[in-house]
N, C-alpha and C positions, 0 to 999 in steps of 0.2 A: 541656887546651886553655888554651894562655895567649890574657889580653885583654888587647891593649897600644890605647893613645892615643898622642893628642901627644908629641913624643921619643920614641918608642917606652920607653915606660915599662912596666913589667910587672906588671900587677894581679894577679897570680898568687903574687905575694911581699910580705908586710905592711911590709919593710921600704922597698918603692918607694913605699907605697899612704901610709904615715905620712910620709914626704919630699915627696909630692907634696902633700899636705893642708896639710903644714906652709906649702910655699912658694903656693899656690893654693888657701887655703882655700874660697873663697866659692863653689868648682866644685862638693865636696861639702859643707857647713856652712853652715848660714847665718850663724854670727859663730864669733870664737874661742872658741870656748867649752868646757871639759871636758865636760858632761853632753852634750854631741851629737859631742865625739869618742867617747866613749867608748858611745854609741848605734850610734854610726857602725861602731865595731870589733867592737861584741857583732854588730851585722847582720850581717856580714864573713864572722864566725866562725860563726853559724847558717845562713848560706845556704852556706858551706863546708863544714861537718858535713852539713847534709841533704843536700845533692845529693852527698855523697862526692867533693869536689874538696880535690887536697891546698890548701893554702896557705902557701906558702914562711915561717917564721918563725914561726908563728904561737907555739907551743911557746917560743919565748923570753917571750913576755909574763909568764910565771911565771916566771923567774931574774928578770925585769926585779922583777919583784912583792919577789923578796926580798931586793933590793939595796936598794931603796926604803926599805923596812921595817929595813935595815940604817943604810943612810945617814942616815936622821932620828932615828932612834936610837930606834923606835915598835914596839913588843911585835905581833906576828905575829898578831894575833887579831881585827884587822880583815876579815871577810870580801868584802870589796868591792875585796883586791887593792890592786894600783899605784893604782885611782882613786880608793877609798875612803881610804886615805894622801893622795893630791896633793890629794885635794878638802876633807878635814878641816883639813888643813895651809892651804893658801893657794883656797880656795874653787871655786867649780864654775862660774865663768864665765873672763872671761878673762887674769883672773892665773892658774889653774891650769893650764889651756892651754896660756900658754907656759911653765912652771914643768916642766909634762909633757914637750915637748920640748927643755926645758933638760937634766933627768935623762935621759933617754931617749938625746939625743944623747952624755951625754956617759958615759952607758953603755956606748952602741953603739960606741964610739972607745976603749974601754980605758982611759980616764981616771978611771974613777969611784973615788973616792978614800973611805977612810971613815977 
């Protein structure tokens, strides 16, 4: 069952649900913050394992993980993934935030350069 909003937007697919948060944060966030995006994605991702709903992308977030770890040039042994990176890197509020959607976007676009 997909849940679409406003524009019919597809909550169904992480990579609608991370462009909407980007441009609309305050709907789901209460500031830009990494430590409550990254609340906000593990929710995502446990209410889509338990109730067995797929969720379109989800599975990228681990290529995303190890481009990161490619791009900064940071030894693979951080367990905390892409956020454990963007967060030690440039902090857990709202420099990392958008630092997150910096990488991210410009993974998601082919551009990501190392």
């Amino acid at each position: 069952m997909q849940t679409k909003i406003e524009n019919n937007i597809d909550f169904s697919d992480l990579y609608n649900v991370l462009d909407f948060i980007k441009e609309r944060t305050g709907l789901f966030l209460l500031k830009r913050d990494l430590d409550l995006l990254y609340s906000f994605i593990t929710g995502m991702k446990l209410t889509a394992i338990g109730n067995n709903v797929d969720l379109k992308n989800l599975e990228e977030l681990d290529s995303f993980s190890k481009h990161i770890h490619e791009k900064l040039d940071i030894a693979d042994t951080n367990t905390m993934g892409w956020f454990g990176v963007i967060r030690d890197k440039h902090g857990s509020g709202e420099e990392g935030f958008n630092k997150f959607f910096e990488y991210f976007d410009e993974w998601r676009s082919g551009k990501y350069t190392l």
